[in-house]
N, C-alpha and C positions, 0 to 999 in steps of 0.2 A: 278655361276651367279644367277641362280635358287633362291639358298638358300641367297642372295644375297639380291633380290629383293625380295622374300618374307620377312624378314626381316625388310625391311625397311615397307614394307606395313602395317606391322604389328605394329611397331615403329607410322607409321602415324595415325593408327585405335587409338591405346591406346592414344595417341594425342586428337586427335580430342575426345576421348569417354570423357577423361578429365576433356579438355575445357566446352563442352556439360553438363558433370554433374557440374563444377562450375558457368557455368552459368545459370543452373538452380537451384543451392541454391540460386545465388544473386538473383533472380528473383523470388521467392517463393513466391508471396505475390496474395492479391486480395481484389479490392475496396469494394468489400461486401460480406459477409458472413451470412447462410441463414441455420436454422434447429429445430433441435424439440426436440433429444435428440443427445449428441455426442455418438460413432462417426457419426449416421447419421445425417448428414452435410452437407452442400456445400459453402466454399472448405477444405479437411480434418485440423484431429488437429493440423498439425503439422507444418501448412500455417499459413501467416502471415497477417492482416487483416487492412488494410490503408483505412477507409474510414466507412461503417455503419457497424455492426455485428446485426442481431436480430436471438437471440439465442436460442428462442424459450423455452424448461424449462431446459437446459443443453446446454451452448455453449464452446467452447473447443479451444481453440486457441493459436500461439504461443507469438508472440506477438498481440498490436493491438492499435491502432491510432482513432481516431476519435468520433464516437457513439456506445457505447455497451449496448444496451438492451436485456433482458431475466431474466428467473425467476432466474437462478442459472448462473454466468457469472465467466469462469476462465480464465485465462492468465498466459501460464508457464512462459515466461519471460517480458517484458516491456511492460507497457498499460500509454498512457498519451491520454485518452479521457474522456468525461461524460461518466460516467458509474451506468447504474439505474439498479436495478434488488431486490430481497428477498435476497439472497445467492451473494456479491461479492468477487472474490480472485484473487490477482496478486502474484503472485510467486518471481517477480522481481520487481522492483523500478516504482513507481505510479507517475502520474503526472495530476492533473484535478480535476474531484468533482464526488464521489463516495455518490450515495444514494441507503440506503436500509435496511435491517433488519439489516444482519451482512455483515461488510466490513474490508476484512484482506489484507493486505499487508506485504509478508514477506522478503521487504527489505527497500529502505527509500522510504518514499511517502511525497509528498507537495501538497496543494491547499485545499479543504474543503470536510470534511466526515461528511455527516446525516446519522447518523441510529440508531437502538439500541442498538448494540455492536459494537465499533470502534476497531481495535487492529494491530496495528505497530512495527514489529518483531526488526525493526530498528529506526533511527528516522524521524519525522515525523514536518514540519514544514508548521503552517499554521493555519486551525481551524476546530476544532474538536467540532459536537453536538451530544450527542447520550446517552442514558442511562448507557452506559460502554463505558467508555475511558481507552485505555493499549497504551502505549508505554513502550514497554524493554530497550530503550536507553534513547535516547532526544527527548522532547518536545521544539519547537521553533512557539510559536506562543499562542493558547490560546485552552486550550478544556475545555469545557461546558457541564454538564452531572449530572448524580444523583450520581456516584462514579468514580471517578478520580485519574488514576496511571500511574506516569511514573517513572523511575531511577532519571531521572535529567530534571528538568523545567527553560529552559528560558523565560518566558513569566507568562502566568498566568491560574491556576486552577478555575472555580469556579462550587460547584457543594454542594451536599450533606456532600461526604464525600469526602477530595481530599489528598492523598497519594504522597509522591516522596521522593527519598533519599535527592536529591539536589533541592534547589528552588532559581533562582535568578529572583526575580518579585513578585506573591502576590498569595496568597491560600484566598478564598474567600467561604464561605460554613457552613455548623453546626458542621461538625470537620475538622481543617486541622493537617495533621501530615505532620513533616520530620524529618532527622538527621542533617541538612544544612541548613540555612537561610540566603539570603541576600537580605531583601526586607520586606515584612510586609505581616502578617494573621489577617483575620478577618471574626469571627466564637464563636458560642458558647463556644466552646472546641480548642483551639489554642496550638496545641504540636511542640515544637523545638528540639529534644535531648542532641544536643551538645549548648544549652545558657544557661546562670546562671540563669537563671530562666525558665526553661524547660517549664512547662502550664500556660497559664494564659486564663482568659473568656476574651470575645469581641474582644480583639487586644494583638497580639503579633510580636513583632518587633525586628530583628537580624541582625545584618550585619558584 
């Protein structure tokens, strides 16, 4: 009986210890977030942040919602807020309007990036200002810059120099290049690859 009812006591501890740690993941989070460099912080990295972050010159977080300011702001997985800083990095899929020197997202991000290096590991739909524009996948929407590169362009480049495998929309700039065109470039230097007429000055047109 003994062994009986310790048993079961035990059965109810691990229960309850459980419950208690799942409901302290679901609950992980906090309306603000407060530091200087991570991980000195409040509340740690590895919290979730619904509502302001000021992150002082290093903020560290896991997700995060709402306002992120700091000199250096990272997020290991999901951030759909303004987010201003020198240094921005979401880890996971972006959603809002990211301002600052450099701004990476390395999964898909949508709404508007200023800064001097923009770069989107995935794609990126929306508008893009900044002295370096990268998207590795898709562009859906328009990015504006001194040099312009993505795999594939729905929308429209215009910049300096504006790069992409694919373009369906318009290259607008002093050199456009692709290997795909469906749409029109206009530019000093207008390269197609794959048209029967590969360069031409001012305007080049493929579809």
């Amino acid at each position: 009986m003994k062994k009986l009812m310790f048993a079961a006591v035990a059965a109810l501890t691990l229960g309850f210890a459980t419950t208690a740690k799942a409901e302290s993941d679901t609950w992980k989070w906090s309306p603000i977030g407060l530091g200087i460099v991570a991980p000195a912080q409040i509340p740690f990295t590895d919290v979730h942040v619904y509502g302001l972050r000021l992150g002082g010159i290093l903020g560290w977080s896991e997700n995060v919602m709402g306002l992120d300011c700091g000199l250096a702001n990272v997020a290991d997985g999901v951030e759909y807020a303004l987010q201003a800083g020198v240094f921005n990095v979401v880890k996971g899929d972006f959603g809002g309007v990211q301002v600052g020197g450099i701004n990476y997202n390395g999964a898909i991000a949508g709404g508007l990036q200023v800064g001097l290096g923009n770069w989107t590991a995935l794609n990126f739909y929306g508008v893009q200002v900044g002295a370096v524009n990268v998207e590795q996948r898709l562009l859906e929407g328009l990015a504006i810059g001194g040099i312009n590169w993505a795999d594939t362009v729905e929308g429209g480049q215009v910049g300096v120099i504006n790069l992409a495998n694919e373009v369906e929309g318009c290259q607008i700039g002093v050199i456009n290049a692709c290997d795909e065109m469906h749409g029109i470039q206009i530019g000093a230097i207008n390269l197609i690859t794959t048209s029967c007429v590969p360069a031409l000055p001012i305007v080049n047109v493929w579809f």
